[in-house]
C-alpha positions in Angstrom: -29.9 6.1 -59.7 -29.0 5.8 -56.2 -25.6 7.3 -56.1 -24.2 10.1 -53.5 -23.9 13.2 -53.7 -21.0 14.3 -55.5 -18.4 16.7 -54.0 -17.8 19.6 -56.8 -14.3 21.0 -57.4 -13.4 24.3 -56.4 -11.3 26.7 -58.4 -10.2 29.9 -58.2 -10.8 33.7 -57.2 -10.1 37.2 -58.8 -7.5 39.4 -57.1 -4.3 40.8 -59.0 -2.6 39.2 -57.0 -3.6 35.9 -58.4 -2.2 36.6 -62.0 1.2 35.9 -60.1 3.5 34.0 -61.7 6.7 32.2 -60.3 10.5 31.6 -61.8 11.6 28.1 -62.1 12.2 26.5 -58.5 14.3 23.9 -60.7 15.7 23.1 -64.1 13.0 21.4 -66.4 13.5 19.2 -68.9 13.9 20.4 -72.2 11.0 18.5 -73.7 8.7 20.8 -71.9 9.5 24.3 -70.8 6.9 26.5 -70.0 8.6 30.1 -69.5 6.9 30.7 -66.3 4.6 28.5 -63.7 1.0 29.9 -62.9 0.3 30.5 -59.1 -1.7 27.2 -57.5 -3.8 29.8 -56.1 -4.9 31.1 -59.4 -6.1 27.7 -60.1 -7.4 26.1 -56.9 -9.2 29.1 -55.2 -12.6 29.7 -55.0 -13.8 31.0 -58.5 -15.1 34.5 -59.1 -18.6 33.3 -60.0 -20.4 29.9 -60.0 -23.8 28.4 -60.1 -25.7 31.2 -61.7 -28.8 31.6 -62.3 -32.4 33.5 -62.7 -35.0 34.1 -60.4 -38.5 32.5 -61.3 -40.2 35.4 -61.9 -37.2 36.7 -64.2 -36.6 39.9 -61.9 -33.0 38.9 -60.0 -30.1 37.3 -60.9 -28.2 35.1 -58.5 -24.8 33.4 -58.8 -22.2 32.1 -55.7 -19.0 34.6 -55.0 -16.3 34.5 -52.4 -16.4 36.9 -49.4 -13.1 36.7 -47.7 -12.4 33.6 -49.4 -15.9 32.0 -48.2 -18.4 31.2 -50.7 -21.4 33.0 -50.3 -25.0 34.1 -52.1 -24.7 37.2 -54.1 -28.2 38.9 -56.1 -28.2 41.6 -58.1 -31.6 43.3 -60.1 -31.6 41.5 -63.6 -30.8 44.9 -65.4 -28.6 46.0 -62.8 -25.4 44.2 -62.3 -23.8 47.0 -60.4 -26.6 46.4 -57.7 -24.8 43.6 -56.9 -24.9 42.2 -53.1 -24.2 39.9 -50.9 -27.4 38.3 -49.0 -25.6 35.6 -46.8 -22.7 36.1 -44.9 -21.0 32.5 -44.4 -17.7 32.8 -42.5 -16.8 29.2 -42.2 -16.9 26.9 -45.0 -18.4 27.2 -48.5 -22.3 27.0 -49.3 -23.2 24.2 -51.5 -22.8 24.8 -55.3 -26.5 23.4 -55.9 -29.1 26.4 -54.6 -32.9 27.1 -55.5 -35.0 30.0 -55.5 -38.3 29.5 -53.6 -41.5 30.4 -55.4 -41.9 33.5 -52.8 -39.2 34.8 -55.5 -38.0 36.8 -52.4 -36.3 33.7 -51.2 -33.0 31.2 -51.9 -32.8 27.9 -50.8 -29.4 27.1 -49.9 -27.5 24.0 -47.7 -24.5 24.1 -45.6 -22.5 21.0 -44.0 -20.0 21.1 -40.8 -16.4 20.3 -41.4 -17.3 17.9 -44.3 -19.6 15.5 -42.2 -22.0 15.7 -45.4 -24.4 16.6 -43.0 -26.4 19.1 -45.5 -28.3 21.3 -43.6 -31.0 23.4 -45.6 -32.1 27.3 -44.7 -33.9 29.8 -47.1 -32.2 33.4 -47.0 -34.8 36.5 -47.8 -33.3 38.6 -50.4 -34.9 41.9 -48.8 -33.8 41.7 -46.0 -30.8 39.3 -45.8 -32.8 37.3 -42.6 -31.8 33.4 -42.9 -33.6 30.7 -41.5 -33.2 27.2 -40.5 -35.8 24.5 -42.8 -34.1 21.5 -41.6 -32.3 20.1 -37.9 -29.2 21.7 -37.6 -26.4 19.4 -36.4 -26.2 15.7 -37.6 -29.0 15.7 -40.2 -28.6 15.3 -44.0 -31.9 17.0 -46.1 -32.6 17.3 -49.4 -35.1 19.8 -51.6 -37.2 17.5 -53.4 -39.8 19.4 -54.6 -41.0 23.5 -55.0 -44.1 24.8 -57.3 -45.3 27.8 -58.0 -49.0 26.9 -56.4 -46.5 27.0 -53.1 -44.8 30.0 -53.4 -43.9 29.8 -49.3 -43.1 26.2 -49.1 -41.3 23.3 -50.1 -41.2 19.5 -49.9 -37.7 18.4 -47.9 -36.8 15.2 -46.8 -34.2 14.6 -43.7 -33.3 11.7 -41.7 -33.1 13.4 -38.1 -35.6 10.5 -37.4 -33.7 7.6 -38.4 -30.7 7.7 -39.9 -31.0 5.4 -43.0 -34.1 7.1 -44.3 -35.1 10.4 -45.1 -38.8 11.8 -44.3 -41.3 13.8 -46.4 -41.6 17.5 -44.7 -43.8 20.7 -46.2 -41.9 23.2 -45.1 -42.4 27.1 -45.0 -39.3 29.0 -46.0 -40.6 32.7 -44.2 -40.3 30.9 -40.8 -39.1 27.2 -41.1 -42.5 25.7 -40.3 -42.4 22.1 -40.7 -45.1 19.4 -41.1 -44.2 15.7 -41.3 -46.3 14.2 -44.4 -44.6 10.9 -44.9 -42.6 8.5 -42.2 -40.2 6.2 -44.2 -39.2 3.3 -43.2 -38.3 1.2 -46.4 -37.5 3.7 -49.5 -34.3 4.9 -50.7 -36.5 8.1 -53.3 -39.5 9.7 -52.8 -40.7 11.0 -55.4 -43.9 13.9 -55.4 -45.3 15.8 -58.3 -47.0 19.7 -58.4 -49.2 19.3 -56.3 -46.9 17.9 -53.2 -48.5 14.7 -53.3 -46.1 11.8 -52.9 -46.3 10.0 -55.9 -43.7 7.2 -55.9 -41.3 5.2 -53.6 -38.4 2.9 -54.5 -36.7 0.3 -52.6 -34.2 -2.0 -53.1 -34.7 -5.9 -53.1 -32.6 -8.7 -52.1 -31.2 -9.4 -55.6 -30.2 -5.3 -56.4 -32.9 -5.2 -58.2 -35.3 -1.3 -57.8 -38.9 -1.9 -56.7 -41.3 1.3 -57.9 -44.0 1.1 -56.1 -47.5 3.6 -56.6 -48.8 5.7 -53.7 -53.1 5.8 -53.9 -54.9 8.3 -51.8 -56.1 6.0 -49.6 -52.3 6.1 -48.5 -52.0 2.6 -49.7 -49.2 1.6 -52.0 -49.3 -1.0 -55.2 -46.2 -2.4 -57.2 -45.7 0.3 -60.4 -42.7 -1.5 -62.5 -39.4 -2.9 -61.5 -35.7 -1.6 -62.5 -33.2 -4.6 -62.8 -30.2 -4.8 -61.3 -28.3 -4.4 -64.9 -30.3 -1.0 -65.4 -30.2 0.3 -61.6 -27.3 2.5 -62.3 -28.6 4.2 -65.7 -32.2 5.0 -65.2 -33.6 7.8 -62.8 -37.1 9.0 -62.1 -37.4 12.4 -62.9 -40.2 14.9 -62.9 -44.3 14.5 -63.4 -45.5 16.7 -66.0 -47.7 19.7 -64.3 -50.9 17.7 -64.2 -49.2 15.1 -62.9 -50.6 12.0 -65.6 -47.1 11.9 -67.1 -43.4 10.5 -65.7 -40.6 11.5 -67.1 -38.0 9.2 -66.3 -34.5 8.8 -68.0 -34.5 4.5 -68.8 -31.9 1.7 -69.4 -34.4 -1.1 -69.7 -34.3 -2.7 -72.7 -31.2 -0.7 -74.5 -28.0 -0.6 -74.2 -27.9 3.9 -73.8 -30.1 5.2 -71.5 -32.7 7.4 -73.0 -35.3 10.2 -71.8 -39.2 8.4 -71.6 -42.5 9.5 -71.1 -44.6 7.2 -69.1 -48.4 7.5 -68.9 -49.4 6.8 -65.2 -52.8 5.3 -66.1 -51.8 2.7 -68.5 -47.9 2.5 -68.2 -47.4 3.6 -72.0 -44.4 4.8 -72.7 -43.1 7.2 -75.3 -39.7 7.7 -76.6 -38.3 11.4 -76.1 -35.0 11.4 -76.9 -31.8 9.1 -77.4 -28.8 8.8 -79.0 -26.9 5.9 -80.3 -23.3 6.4 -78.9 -24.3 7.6 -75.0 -26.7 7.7 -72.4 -29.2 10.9 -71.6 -27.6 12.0 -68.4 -29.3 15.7 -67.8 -32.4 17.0 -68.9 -33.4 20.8 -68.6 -36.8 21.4 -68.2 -39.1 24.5 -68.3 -41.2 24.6 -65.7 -42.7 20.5 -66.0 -42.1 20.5 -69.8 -38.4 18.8 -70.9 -37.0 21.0 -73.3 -33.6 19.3 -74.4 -31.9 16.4 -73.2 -28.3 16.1 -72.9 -25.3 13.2 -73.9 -21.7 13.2 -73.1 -19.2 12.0 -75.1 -15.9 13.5 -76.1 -17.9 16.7 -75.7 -21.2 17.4 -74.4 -24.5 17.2 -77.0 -28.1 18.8 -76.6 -31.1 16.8 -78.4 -34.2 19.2 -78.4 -36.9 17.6 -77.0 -39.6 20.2 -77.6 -39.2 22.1 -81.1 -38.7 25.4 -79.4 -35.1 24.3 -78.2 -34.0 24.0 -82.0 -34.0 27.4 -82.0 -32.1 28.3 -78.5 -29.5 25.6 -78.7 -28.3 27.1 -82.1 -28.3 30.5 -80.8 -26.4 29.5 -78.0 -23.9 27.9 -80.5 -23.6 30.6 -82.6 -22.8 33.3 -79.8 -19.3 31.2 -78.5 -17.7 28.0 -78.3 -17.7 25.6 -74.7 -19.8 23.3 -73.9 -23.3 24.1 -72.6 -25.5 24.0 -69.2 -29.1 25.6 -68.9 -28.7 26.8 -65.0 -32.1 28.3 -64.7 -35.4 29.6 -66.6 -38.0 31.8 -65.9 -41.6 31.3 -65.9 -42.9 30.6 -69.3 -39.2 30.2 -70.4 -39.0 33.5 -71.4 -35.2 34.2 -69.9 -32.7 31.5 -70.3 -29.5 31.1 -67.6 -26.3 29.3 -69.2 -23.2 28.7 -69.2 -20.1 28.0 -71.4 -17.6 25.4 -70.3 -14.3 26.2 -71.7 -11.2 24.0 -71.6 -8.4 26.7 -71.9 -9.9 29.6 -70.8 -12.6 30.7 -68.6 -16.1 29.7 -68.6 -19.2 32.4 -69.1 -22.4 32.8 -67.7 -25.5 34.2 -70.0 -29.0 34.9 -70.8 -30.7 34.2 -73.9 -33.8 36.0 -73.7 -36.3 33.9 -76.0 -38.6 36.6 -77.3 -35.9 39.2 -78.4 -33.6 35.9 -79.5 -30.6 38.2 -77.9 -27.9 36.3 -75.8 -26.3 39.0 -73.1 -23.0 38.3 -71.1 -22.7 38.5 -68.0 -19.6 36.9 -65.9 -16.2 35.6 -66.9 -16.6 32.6 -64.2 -12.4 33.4 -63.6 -11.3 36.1 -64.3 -7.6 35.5 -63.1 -7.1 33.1 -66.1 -7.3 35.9 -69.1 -3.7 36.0 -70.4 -2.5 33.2 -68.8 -1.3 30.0 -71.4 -3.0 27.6 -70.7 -3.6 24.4 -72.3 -6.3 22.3 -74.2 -8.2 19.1 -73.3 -7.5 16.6 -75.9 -9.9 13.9 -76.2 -8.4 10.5 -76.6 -9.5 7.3 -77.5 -8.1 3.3 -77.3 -8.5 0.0 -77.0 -8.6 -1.7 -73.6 -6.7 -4.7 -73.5 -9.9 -6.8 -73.9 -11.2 -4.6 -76.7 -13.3 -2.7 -75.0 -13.0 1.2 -76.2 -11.9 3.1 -73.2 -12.4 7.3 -73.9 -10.0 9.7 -71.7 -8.9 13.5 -72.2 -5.0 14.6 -72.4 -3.4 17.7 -71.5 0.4 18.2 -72.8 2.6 20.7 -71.8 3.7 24.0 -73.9 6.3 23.1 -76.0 6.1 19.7 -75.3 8.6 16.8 -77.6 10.1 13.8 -77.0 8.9 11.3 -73.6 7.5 13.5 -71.1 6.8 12.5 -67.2 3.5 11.2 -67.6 0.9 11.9 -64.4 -2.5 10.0 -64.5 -5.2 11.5 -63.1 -8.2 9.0 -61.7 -11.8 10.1 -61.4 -13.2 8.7 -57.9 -17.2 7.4 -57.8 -16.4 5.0 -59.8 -19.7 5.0 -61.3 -19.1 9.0 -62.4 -17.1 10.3 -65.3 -14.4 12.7 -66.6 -16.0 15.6 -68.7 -14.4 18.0 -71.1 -13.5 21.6 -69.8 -11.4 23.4 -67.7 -9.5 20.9 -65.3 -7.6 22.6 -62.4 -5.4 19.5 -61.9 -4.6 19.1 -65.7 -3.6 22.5 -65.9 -1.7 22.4 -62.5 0.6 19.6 -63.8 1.2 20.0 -67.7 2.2 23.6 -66.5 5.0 21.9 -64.6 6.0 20.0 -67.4 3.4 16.8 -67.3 1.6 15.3 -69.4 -1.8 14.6 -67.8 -3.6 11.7 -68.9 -7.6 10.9 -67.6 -9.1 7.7 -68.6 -13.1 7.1 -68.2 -12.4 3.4 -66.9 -14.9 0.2 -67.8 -17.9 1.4 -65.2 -17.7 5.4 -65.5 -20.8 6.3 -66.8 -22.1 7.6 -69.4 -20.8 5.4 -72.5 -24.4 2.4 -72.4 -24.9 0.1 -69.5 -22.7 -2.8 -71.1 -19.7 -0.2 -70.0 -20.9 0.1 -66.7 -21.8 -3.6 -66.0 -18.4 -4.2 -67.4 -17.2 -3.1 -63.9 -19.3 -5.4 -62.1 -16.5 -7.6 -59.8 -13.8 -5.8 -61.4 -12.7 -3.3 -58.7 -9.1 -4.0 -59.0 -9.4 -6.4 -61.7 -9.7 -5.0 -65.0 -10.8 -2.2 -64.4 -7.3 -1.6 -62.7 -6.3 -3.1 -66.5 -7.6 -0.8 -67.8 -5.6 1.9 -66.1 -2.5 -0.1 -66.5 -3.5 -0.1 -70.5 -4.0 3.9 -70.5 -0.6 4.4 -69.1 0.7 1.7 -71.8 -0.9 3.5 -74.7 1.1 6.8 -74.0 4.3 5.1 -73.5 3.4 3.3 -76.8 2.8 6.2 -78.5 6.0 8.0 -77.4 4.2 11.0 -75.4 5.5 9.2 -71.8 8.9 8.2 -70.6 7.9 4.8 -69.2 10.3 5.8 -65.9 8.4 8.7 -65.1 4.9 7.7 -64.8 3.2 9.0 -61.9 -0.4 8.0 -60.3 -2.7 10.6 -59.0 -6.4 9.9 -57.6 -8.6 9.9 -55.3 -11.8 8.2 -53.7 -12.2 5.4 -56.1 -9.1 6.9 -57.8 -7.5 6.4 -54.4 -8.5 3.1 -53.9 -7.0 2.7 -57.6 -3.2 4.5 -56.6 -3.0 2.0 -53.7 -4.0 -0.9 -56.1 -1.2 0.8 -58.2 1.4 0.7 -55.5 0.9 -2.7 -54.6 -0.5 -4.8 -57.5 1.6 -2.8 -60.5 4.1 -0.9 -59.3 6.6 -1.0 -61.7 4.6 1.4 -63.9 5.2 3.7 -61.5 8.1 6.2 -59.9 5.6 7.2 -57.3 1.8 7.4 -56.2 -0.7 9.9 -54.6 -3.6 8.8 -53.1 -6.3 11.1 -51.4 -8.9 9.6 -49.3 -8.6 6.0 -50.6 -9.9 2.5 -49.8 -7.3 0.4 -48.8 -9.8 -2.9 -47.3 -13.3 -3.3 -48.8 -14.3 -5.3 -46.4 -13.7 -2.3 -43.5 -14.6 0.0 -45.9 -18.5 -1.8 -46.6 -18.6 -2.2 -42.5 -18.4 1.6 -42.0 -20.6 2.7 -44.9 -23.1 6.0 -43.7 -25.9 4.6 -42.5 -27.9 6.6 -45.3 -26.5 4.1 -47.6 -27.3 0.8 -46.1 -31.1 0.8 -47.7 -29.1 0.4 -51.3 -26.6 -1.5 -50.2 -27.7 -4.5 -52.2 -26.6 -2.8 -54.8 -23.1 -2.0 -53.8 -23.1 -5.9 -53.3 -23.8 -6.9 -57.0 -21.2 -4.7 -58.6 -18.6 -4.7 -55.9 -18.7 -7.5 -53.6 -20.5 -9.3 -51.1 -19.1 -9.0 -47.8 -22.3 -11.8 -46.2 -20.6 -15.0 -47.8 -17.5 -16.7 -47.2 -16.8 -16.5 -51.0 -17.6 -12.9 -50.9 -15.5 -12.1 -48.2 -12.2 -13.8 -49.7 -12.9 -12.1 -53.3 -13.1 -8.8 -51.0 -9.9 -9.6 -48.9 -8.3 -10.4 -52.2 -9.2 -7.1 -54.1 -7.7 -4.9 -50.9 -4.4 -3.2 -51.2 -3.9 -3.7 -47.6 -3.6 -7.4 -48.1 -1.0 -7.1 -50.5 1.8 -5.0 -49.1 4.7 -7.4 -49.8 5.1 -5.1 -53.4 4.4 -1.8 -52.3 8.2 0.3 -52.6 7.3 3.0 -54.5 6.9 6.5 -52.6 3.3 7.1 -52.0 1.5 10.4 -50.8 -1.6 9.6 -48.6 -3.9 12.4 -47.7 -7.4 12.5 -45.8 -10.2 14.8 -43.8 -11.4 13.1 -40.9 -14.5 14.1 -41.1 -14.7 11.3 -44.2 -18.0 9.5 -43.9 -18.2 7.7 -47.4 -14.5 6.6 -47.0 -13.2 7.0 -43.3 -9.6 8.1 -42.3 -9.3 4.3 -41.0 -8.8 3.4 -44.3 -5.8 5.7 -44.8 -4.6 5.3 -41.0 -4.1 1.2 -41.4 -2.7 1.5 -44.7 -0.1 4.3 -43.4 0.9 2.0 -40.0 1.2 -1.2 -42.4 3.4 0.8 -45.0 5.8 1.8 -42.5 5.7 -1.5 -40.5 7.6 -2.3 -44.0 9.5 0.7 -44.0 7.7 1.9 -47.3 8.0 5.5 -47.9 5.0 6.9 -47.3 3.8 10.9 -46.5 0.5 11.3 -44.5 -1.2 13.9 -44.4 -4.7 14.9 -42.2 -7.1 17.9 -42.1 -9.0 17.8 -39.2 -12.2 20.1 -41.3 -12.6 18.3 -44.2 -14.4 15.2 -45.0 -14.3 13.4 -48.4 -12.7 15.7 -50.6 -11.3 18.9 -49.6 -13.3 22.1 -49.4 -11.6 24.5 -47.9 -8.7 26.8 -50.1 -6.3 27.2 -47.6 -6.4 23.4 -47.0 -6.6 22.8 -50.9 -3.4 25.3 -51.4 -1.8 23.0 -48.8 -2.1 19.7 -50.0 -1.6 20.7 -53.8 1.8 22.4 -52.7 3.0 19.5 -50.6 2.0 17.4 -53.6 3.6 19.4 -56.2 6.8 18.8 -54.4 6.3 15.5 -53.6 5.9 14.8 -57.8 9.0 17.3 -58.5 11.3 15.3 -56.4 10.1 11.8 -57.9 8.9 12.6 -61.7 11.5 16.0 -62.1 8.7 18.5 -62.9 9.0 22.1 -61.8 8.1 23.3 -58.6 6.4 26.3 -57.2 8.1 27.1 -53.7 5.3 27.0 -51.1 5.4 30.7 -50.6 2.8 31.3 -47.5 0.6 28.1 -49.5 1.0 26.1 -46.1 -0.6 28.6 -43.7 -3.9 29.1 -42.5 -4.7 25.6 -43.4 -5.2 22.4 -40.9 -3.1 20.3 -42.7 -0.9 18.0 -40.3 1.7 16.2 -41.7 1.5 12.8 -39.6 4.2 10.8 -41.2 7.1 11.0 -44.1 7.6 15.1 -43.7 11.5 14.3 -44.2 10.3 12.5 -47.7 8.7 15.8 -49.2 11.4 18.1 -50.2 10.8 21.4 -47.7 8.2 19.6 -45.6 10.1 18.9 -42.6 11.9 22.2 -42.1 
């Protein structure tokens, strides 16, 4: 309910160049030979398209593009591709995947961030005239769009913290000329939450115990208690939307199940109405048309769609019918006459498309890469076993062409924790099996997703079982003959970071050799030096992780840290960071990096001085993936692209273990 914004992958780009391929850099093994190794560019680069979608009123198209190698906002007339443009031209870092158009219909909303400081800054860009201009403080601020209706077609509701850092104020906003008017100082909630008619609605805070507070906003300006989220259903149930004459919230609930499901509650008397749930997962997205849900989606080994209203029947099994991939509404037009989706694909590119609902006709319109047509690439294979406490852990596998016999085995960690792994196409999985892994991802106890019993399974567990069950994913492919048990690598970062240092301190002898990007290596530092944006939840983070204000708290910390437990650590390690980090900060790597080689543990370090958690840029994503590919090659005996020109133009400083990386120090 309250977790961060996520950092979205990047991919790739179209030029011919792209479709390069490479010979061999060394001799494989023979139980996995691919007969030639796809560029990393072709798979890490920006993609050709992304986040595409329809204008309100049905008229423009919209979609993100690169323009040299910067993503930017490209519109084009609905039934006129070729008119095609770019309307912002961003020369330093990518926009934000997640965009809206404004009401106006002559305007995009878009955010921007400095050199990963998460720092979202929000402008509106006119389509006409390509004019952008600034909604929100620009340096040091983090806003958020949190409400737009069609009443409104000039403004919007933000919030921003420019105020006070921990909490984030209600603005009306004008998008022609970034007029702003301050409707709401807060000083206590952690989501606002308005309806059409831009009147705040809701507030939630957290209380001492973790537990969510809603609370009801009257006109008087008065507020009185609405319900109250326990601390076991925090992390699976999310206010939504109010329906357009504002008597109905639709919310997506844990209470009193065990899978989340999509509710209707009647402001007035609290009544509320089942709208859609599924027995084996939670309701995690829910597309709406205008304030009406229309289908509400589950993930398990593949994504589902349950119609909500009996008009979706009808589109989801058109949608079905006209390809295969896994499907996300990305926009609709008023009355919900145009449909914007798109295909996920595992082992080939993904598609955006329009299902126009009157003519029931579903038109093409972009390969998302289009540098991946020919190329051999290979499927997602959904797995499933038994933790070694029985609980069912569900992961996804990705083998190399003409795999047989034990293979190097690289597992690849999903950071939040409290996110998930999802079927499609998976840059890293294809990276590695096409070097002759096997790639293995395992949705841990406390990924989300799978009921709240899985996620509350996590509670205390960071590096405790749910390490386990890590430690059980890699045993179940060397149990099953697809790994050589002596060539198990660890690959992950954030929470997957913290996981790889667990891994090369608590259980390394499962593995030849560990990479770790942007990991936690103390909790207690790391809950010290949390954004101050977080600290209003932070009673949260202390029922499920740890609570760093008791003695007893404190030693169960100390004891979950990798940095406390360095007397194991041997195996090679790769340790990469931005800076800029402010949900994990480059501390965290720096003392685990001068305790390492106070032990003479090899260790590689790695810095970019304009990223922050995750990194963002290509040329610095190029960088680190090359280094890394080598890094694996010389420990696990996969093949190995040469880092042809892959190291320039990026910040990347290699700040200790170059000699260890095979081409690194020359």
């Amino acid at each position: 309910m309250f977790a961060a914004p996520i950092d979205r992958r990047y991919f790739l780009k179209t030029t011919a160049a792209l479709t390069a391929t490479w010979p061999l850099a060394r001799a494989p093994y023979a139980d996995a030979a691919p007969a030639e190794l796809i560029a990393r560019r072709v798979l890490f680069d920006n993609p050709d398209y992304s986040s595409a979608t329809v204008s309100p009123d049905g008229w423009h198209l919209s979609w993100l593009a690169p323009v040299d190698g910067v993503r930017n906002l490209f519109v084009a007339r609905i039934d006129d591709l070729a008119s095609a443009r770019a309307v912002t031209r961003i020369t330093d870092r990518n926009i934000a995947p997640y965009y809206r158009w404004a009401h106006s219909n002559n305007h995009i909303i878009f955010f921007q961030e400095h050199d990963g400081d998460e720092n979202w800054r929000a402008s509106s860009v006119n389509i006409r005239n390509n004019a952008v201009v600034a909604l929100s403080p620009p340096q040091g601020v983090k806003s958020y769009l949190l409400q737009a209706d069609r009443k409104f077609a000039n403004e919007v509701l933000l919030t921003h913290n420019g105020r006070d850092k921990r909490y984030f104020d209600l603005y009306r906003v004008n998008v022609l000329n970034g007029a702003s008017e301050l409707l709401y100082e807060n000083n206590e909630y952690v989501q606002l939450v308005c309806d059409a008619d831009f009147q705040l609605r809701l507030g939630v805070k957290v209380a001492a115990d973790g537990s969510a507070e809603v609370v009801q906003r009257h006109a008087s300006g008065s507020w009185s208690p609405f319900t109250t989220i326990p601390p076991g259903d925090v992390m699976g149930t999310e206010l939504l939307e109010f329906s357009a004459d504002g008597k109905t919230l639709y919310m997506i609930d844990a209470r009193g199940r065990d899978k989340a499901a999509l509710v209707a509650v009647e402001m007035s008397t609290k009544k509320t109405t089942l709208l859609a749930a599924d027995e084996e997962a939670d309701i995690t997205h829910v597309s709406f048309s205008g304030r009406r849900p229309m289908a509400a989606r589950v993930d398990t080994a593949h994504a589902r769609w349950l119609a909500v209203d009996p008009a979706a029947t009808q589109d989801l099994a058109e949608l079905a019918a006209y390809g295969t991939g896994d499907i996300t509404f990305t926009g609709r037009t008023y009355g919900g006459r145009v449909v914007a989706a798109h295909y996920e694909r595992d082992a080939e590119s993904g598609e955006y498309v329009l299902l126009d609902r009157e003519t029931r006709e579903v038109r093409p319109l972009f390969k998302q890469r289009k540098a991946l047509a020919g190329l051999k690439l290979r499927p997602l294979e959904p797995v499933s076993f038994p933790a070694r406490d029985g609980l069912r852990l569900n992961g996804y596998l990705t083998r190399p062409e003409n795999a047989s016999g034990k293979l190097p085995l690289i597992l690849v960690i999903h950071g939040g924790p409290y996110a998930r792994d999802y079927w499609g196409f998976r840059s890293t999985h294809q990276w590695l099996a096409n070097r002759g892994y096997a790639v293995l991802s395992v949705n841990y106890r406390g990924s989300t997703g799978y009921g709240k019993a899985f996620v509350n399974a996590a509670h205390h567990e960071w590096g405790g079982r749910m390490h386990d069950d890590l430690i059980d994913t890699a045993n179940w492919a060397v149990g099953n003959g697809l790994a050589d048990p002596k060539r198990v690598g660890f690959f992950g970062g954030s929470y997957g970071g913290y996981s790889a240092l667990m891994a090369a301190t608590r259980t390394p002898e499962v593995f030849a050799c560990i990479v770790d990007l942007f990991g936690i290596s103390n909790l207690l530092t790391f809950m010290a030096t949390i954004p101050p944006y977080w600290h209003p939840w932070f009673n949260v983070w202390k029922n499920i992780v740890g609570n760093p204000d008791t003695e007893e708290g404190r030693a169960f910390l100390a004891d979950r840290s990798p940095l406390n437990h360095l007397e194991r650590a041997t195996r090679p390690i790769l340790i990469a960071h931005g800076l800029n980090d402010v949900r994990v900060v480059a501390a965290e790597s720096r003392q685990m990096v001068d305790a390492l080689k106070g032990r003479q543990a090899p260790v590689t370090y790695l810095t970019f001085r304009d990223e922050g958690h995750g990194f963002v840029r290509p040329v610095n994503q190029l960088a680190f993936f090359a280094v890394a590919e080598a890094f694996l090659a010389k420990h696990l005996g996969g093949l190995c692209q040469p880092f042809e020109g892959d190291l320039s133009g990026s910040t990347m400083k290699v700040e200790a273990g170059a000699e260890l990386v095979p081409g690194l120090a020359g």
